[in-house]
N, C-alpha and C positions, 0 to 999 in steps of 0.2 A: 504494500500500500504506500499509496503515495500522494504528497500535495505540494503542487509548485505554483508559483508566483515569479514571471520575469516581470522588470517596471524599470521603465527610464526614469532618470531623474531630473533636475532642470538643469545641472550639468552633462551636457552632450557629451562627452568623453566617459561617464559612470554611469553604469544601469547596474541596478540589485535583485537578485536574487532571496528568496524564502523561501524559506521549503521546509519539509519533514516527511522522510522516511524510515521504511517499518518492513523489515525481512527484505530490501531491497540490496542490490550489488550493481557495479558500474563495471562496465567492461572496460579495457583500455582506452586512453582515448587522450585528445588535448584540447586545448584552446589557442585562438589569435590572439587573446589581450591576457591579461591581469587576472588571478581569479585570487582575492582574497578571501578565506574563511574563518565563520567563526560561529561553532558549536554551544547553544546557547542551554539542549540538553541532551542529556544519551550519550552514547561513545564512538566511534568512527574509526575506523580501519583503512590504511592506503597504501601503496605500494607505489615508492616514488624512486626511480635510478638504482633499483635493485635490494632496499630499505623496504622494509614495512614499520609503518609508523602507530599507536592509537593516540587520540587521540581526545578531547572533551572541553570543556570549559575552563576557560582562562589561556588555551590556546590558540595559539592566530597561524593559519594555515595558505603555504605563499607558491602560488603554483604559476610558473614564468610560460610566454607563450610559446608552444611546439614542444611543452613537456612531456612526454606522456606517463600518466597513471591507472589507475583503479582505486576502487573508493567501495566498503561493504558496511555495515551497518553490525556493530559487534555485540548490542544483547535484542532482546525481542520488541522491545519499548522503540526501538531505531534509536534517533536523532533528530533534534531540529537545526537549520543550520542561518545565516545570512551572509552574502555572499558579496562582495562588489566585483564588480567585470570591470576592470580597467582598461580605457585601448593603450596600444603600446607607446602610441604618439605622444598620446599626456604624460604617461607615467616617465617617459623618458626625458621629457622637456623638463619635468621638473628634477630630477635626478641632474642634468647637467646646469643647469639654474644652480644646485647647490655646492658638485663635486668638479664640476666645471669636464666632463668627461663626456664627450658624443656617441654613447652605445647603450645599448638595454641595460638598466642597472641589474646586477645579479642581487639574491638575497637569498640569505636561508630559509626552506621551503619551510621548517615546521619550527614555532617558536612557542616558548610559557612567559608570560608577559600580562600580568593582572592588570596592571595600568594600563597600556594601551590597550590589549582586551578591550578593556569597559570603554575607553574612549574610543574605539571602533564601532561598536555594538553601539554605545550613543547617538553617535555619526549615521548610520545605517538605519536606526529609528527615525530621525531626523530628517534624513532625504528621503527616506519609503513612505511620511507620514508630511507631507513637508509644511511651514509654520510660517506666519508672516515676513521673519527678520531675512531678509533675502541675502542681507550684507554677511550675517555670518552663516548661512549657507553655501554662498559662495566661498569664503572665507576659510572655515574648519577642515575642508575633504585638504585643503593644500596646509595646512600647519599638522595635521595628525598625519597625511602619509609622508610630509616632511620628517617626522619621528620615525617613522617605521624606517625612511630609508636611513637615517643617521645613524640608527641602533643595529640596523641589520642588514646593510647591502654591503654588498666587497666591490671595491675601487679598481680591481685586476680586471683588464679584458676578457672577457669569456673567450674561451678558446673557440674555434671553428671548427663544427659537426661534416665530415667532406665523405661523400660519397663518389666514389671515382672522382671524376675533377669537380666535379659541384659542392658546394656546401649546403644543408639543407633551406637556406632561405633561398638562396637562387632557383633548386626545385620546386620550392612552394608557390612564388613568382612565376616559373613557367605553368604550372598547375593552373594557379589560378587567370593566368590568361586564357584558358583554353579548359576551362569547366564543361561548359556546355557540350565539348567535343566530344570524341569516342578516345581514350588514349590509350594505347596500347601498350605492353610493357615494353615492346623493343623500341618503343620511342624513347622512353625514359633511358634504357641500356645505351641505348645513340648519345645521346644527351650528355649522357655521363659519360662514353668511352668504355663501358664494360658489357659484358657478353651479360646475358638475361638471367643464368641462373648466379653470377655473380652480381650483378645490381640486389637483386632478389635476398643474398645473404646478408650484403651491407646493409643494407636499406633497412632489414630487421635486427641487425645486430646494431645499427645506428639510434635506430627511433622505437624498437620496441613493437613496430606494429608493420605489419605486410605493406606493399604500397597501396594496397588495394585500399584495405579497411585504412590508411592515413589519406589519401585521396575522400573516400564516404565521409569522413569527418570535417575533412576540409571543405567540401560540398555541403556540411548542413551548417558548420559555424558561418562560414559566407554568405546563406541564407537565414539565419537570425540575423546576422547585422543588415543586411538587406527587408527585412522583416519590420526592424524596428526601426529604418528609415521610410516607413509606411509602402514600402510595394508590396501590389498584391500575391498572396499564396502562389495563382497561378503563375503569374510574372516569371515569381522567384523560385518553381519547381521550374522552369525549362530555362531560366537565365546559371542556373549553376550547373543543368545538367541530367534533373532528373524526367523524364518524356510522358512519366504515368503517375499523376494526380496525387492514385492511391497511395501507393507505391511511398511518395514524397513523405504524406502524412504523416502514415504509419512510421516511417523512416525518423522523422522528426520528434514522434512523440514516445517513440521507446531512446532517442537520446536525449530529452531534455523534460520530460513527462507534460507537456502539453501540446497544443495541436500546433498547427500557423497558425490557425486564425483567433487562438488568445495571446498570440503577443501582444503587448503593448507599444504604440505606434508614441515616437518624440513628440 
């Protein structure tokens, strides 16, 4: 069982996330942006870069974009969670605003942290429920995840994830130019300079997931943010790729537990 809530907020760069589940599991999977969490009851289970972690309240949970995890629900009662999506664009600008550094800031994925805890969780009430003072709305999302990155990003360049000559954002980039298309794997072997069942090893010993099923994921994150810049269902099953309707839905609502057509439009 399950209950989700996606909702923009009146910053364009953060939409949040609510939810609570109940004997649920996530199969592998990533995001494009920021996914911050935080476990307000129940326990959480995840499986992040070869770690399992649990997790619960008073933890703040930092999952960078093209990570991929799993996530299950560790006693019967589940978990409630709230979540913010960060896009990478914000969350970077303001990282180099502070550390004066041009790339995705890294952080530690799984943190205990009472204090910001509660002043995330405040945050998150605050833009889910939103309240006249607009000045400090605007205001708190950049002084609190100011903190987060002060306390917990590393200043060192991420290293480059490279699959034959590509690194995986240059794949992502060819992908997503060409969604809609049919792509074959020996396009991608081309791509990269390796033969098909050697792309095929990399690509999962890189990212944790087949191309196939990281392609699927890329194709519905790309239509939520399509989503929630108000285009229609239909638009945005055949603008990423998918030809059958059903097919889309279904597809959409066993990875995010609602349909298209309850997203929330900016």
């Amino acid at each position: 069982m399950k209950t989700v809530s996606y909702q923009p907020s009146s910053i364009t760069d953060i939409s949040l996330i609510h939810a609570q589940y109940e004997n649920h599991a996530f199969k592998p999977h990533y995001h494009l942006d920021y996914h911050i969490g935080l476990i307000s009851h129940g326990q959480q289970i995840f499986n992040y870069k070869g770690s399992k972690h649990q997790i619960g309240p008073n933890f703040i949970q930092i999952m960078m974009p093209d990570q991929v995890h799993d996530s299950l629900t560790l006693v019967k009662q589940g978990f409630s969670t709230r979540i913010f999506s960060l896009s990478s664009d914000w969350f970077s600008k303001l990282s180099d605003e502070m550390q004066g550094k041009q790339f995705l800031p890294l952080l530690q994925h799984c943190v205990q942290d009472k204090w910001l805890y509660q002043q995330l969780m405040a945050l998150h009430i605050r833009l889910y429920e939103p309240q006249a003072y607009q000045l400090a709305t605007d205001s708190l999302p950049l002084e609190i995840f100011s903190q987060l990155l002060f306390r917990y990003s590393d200043v060192k360049q991420p290293s480059i994830s490279c699959i034959g000559n590509h690194h995986i954002r240059q794949l992502r980039d060819y992908l997503m130019a060409h969604l809609a298309e049919k792509i074959h794997l020996s396009d991608l072997a081309t791509l990269c300079q390796l033969s098909e069942s050697q792309l095929l090893r990399q690509f999962k010993r890189k990212t944790g997931m087949t191309p196939y099923a990281w392609l699927a994921r890329l194709r519905l994150e790309q239509a939520l943010l399509l989503l929630k810049a108000g285009k229609s269902s239909t638009d945005v099953s055949y603008q990423v790729g998918f030809y059958d309707q059903a097919h889309f839905v279904k597809a959409f609502a066993q990875a995010y537990g609602i349909t298209p057509s309850q997203v929330r439009r900016r």
